[in-house]
N, C-alpha and C positions, 0 to 999 in steps of 0.2 A: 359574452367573451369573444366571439366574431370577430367585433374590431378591435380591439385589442392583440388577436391573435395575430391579424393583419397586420396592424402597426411594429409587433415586433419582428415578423419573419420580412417585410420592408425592411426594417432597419437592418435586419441581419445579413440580407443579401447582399446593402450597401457596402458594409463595412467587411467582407468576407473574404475579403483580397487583403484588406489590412491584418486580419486575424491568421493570417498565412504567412504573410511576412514576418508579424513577430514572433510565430514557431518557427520558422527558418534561421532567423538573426540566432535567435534560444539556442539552436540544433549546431551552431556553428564555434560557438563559444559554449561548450558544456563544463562544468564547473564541480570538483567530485562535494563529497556531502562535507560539512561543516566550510566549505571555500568558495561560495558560492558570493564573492564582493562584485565582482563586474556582472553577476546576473542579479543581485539586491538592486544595483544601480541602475541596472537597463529598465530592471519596474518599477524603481520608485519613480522614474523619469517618466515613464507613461503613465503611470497613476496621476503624477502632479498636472501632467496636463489634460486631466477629466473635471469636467467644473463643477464644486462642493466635495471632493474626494478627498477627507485629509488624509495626509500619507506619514508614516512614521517607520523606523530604517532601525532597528537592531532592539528591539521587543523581545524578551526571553533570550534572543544569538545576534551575535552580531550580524548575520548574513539574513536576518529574516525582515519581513514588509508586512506591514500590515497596510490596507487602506480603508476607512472608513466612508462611505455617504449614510448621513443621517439628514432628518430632518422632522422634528414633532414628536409626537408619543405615537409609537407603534409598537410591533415585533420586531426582535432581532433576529436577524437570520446570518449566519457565518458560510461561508464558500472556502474550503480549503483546496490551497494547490499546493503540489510538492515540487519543490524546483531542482534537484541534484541530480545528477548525472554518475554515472559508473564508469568503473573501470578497464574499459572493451575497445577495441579498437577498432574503426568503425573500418567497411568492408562495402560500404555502399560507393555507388561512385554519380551521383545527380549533384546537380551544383551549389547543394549548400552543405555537404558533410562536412563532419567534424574537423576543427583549424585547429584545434589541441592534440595531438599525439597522446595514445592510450587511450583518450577519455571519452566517452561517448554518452548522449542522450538515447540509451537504449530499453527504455521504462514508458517513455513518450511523455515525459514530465514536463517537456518543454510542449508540448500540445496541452496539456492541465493548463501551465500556465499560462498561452497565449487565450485560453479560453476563460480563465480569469478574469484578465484585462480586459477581453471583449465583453465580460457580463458586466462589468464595471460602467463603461462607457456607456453602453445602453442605457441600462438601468437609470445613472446619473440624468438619462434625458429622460425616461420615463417619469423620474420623482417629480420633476419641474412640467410635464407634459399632464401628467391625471393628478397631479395636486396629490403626491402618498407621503403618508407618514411611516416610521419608522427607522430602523439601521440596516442597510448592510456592512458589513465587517469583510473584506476579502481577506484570509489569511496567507502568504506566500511563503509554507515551510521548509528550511533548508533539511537538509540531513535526514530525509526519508529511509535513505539504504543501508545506510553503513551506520555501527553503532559507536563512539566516542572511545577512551581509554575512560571511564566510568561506566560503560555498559546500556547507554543511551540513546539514541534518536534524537530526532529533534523534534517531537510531538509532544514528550514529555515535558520536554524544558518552556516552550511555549506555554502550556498548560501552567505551570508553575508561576508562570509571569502572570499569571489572572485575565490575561484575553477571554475563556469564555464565560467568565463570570455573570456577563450580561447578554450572555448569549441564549435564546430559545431554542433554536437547533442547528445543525449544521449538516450541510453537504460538501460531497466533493464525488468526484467523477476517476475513473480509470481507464484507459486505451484497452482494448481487446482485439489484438491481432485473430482472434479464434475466430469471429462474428464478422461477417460482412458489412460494410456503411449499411446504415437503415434495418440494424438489428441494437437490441440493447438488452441488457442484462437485469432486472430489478428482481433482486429476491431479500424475503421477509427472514431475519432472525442471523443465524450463523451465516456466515459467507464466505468467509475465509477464516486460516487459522493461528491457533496457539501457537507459537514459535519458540523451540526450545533447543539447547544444544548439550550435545555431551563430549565429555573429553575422558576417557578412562587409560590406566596403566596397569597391567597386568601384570604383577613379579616373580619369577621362579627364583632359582639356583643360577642357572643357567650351566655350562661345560662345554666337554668336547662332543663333539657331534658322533663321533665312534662310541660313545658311553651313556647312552640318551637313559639307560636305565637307573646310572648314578645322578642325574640331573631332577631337578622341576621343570620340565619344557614350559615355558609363559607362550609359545607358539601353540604347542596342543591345547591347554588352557581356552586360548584365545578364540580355536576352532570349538571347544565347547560354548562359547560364550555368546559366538555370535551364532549358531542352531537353536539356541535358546533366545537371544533376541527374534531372529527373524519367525519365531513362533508367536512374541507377543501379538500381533496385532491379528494373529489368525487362529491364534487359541485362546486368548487370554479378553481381547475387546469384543464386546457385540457385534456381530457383521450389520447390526442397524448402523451404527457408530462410524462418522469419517476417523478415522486414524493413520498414520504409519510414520513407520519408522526405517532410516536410511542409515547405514553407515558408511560412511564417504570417505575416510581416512585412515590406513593401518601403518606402522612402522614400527619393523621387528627386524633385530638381525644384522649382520654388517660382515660376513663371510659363509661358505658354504660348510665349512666345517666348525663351524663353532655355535652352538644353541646357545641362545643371550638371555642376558638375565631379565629383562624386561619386552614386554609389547604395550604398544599404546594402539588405541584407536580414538576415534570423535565420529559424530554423525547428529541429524539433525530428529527431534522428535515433532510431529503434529499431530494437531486434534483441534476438532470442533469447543468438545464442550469441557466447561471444567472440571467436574466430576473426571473424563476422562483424560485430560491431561494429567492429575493427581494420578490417575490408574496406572497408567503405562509408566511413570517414573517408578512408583513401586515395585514396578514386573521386573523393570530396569537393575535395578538394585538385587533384587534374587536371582537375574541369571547372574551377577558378576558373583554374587557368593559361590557358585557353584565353585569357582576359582577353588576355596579355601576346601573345600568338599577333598581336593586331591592335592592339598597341602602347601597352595602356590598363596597368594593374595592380592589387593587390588587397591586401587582409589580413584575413586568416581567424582566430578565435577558435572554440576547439572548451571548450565549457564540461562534465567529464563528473561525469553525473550519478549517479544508483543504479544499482548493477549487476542483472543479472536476478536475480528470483526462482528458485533453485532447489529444489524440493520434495524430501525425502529419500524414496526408494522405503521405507524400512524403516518410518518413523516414519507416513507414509502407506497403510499395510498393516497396521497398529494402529487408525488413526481410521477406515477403511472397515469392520475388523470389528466396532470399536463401536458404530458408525452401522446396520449391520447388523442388531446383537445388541438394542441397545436401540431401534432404530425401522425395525423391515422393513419399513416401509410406503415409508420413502423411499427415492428415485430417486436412484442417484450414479449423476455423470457424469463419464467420464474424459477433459475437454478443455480446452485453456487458456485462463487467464482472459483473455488478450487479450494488446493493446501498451503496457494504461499502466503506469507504474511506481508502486512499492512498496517504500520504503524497510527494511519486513522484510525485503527481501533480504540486506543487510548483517547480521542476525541469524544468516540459517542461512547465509552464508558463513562462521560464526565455528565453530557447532554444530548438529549435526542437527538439522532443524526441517520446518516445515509449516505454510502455509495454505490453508486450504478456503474459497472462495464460498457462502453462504450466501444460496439464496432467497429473497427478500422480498416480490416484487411484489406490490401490493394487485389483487387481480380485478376490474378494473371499466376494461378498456382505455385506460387513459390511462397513459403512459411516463412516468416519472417517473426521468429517468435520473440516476447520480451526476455530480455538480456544474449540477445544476439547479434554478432555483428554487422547482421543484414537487418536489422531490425526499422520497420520503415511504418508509415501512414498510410491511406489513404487521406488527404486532406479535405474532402465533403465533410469529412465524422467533426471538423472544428464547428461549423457552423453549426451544424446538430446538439452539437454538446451547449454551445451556447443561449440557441433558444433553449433546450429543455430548463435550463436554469434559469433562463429567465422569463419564462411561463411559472415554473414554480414557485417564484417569487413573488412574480402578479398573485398568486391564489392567497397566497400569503397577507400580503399587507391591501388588497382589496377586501378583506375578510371573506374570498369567496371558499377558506380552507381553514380549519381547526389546528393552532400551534397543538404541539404534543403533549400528553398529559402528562407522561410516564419518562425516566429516563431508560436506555438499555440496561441499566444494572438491577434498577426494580422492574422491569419485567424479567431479568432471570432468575432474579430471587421468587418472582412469583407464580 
């Protein structure tokens, strides 16, 4: 693997100024989730100029790309990138910030996919350079962030259109402002989480505020509601167990003398495992009874969102020896990337898959964390990102690496 490893980290140095510019073009034009036409257009446009790469422009969504190189009977291997942008305002001030007002590339989605493209164009000369058989499948999905008026992403809809039907397994990568270049993230199993939300309304009587004793306060209610929420995850879940629960939104009330007849609140629920996401809605649902306990009442909306990330141990034991093989220099870490969600989940529920965190942080102590509006790179983490995928690919269809047996769903059933 020597020269090979050589031949790709060459190529990659070659091209590493190009893979910089098209995260910058990306970073300049961010596009929010389901509107992403002039960034569909900016990658079918370099995909179609990679030789053997068919390219295909509204698969599952209008705004999505797929590009295919194949060539002969092999493994198929998928790459997913997310290409949407948020609603933040960017705050950085180096010369390629955001040309759109409000919108920002602050996820590093445009780093995904300038790293896409660059495993594309490689790869395309490696199939013709070692005589490889097999597909690669690049997937460019819109609508990572935000969820549709049907309650959707865009991973799902994708999925639905039959893209991985022929797929073996799949990766994809994520920025980690937390990690320095030359650190990376590979952990087996859970990695991030169940993503859920709530919306509740609490009803009293309501009155005047001089007569709280003829009244159902839905405010006092409310203070019971939420001592008993903020107990579930510390009474109620295993402390082995990631969990927690946030309430992020109250509104009660509309003068000082008047106790109202309702409060609402919403907040978001997480967890690792399923077992425990089933757990905590349950908990969820007997603090609000407590409501009816002192004669008020309630109603609860449980909105569910992406299921957890689960990492394939198999497919994960292929990109750590790559990472290895083609840069001992770097640091893996085998720990999870937290409690947000990540709509790749719904991918490797389908087929064996895998995302790794990818270091970025720029050295000069200032946090730049995702979805912020200083939210920046380090630009070395593209080239890194690039070979690791594409060493993992070489193991791949050189058969120097075993496709996966298992999908994530049957190893949690097992």
């Amino acid at each position: 693997m020597i020269i090979l490893n050589n031949n790709v980290l060459s190529k990659v140095e070659s091209l590493s100024n190009q893979i910089i510019e098209w995260r910058r073009e990306l970073h300049k034009h961010p596009e929010l989730s389901f509107q992403e036409y002039n960034s569909a257009r900016f990658i079918a446009n370099q995909l179609s100029t990679i030789k053997n790469v068919k390219v295909e422009v509204g698969v599952g969504l209008p705004t999505a790309v797929i590009g295919t190189l194949s060539k002969g009977i092999g493994p198929t291997i998928a790459i997913r990138a997310d290409i949407d942008a948020l609603p933040i305002q960017e705050e950085n001030t180096h010369s390629y910030t955001s040309e759109t007002a409000g919108v920002m590339h602050a996820c590093g989605h445009d780093a995904h996919t300038a790293i896409a493209i660059g495993v594309a164009t490689i790869m395309s000369e490696l199939f013709e350079e070692l005589d490889l058989n097999g597909t690669v499948k690049f997937i460019f999905q819109p609508a990572e962030e935000t969820v549709d008026e049907f309650g959707k992403t865009g991973s799902p809809y994708l999925i639905e259109s039959g893209i991985l039907a022929d797929v073996d397994c799949v990766l994809a990568l994520h920025m980690n402002p937390e990690k320095e270049v030359g650190t990376v993230l590979v952990h087996d199993g859970y990695s991030m989480a169940n993503v859920d939300v709530f919306e509740a309304t609490i009803s009293g009587t309501g009155g005047h505020g001089a007569y709280p004793h003829l009244t159902i306060d839905p405010i006092s209610l409310l203070g019971q509601v939420i001592q008993s929420i903020n107990q579930i995850v510390s009474r109620k879940v295993s402390p082995l167990d990631a969990a927690v629960i946030s309430i992020c939104e109250i509104k009660a009330g509309s003068a000082s003398n008047i106790i109202p007849k309702e409060a609402y609140l919403s907040g978001t629920l997480r967890s690792y495992k399923p077992e425990v996401r089933k757990e905590i809605i349950e908990h969820l649902y007997n603090s609000f009874e407590l409501t009816r306990l002192f004669g008020g009442d309630y109603e609860l909306k449980i909105i569910e969102g992406e299921p957890a990330l689960f990492n394939n141990v198999e497919v994960n034991a292929v990109i750590r020896d790559s990472i290895k093989e083609a840069l001992p220099n770097m640091v893996i870490e085998n720990i999870p990337f937290g409690l947000g969600g990540e709509d790749f989940s719904h991918m490797v529920n389908k087929v064996p898959g895998a995302m790794i965190f990818l270091g970025c942080a720029i050295n000069d102590d200032v946090k730049r964390e995702l979805h912020t509006p200083i939210f920046d790179i380090d630009e070395k983490a593209l080239s890194l990102g690039v070979t690791i995928f594409c060493h993992t690919l070489l193991k791949y269809f050189t058969s120097n690496a075993l496709l996966p047996t298992k999908t994530a769903l049957e190893k949690i059933e097992n």
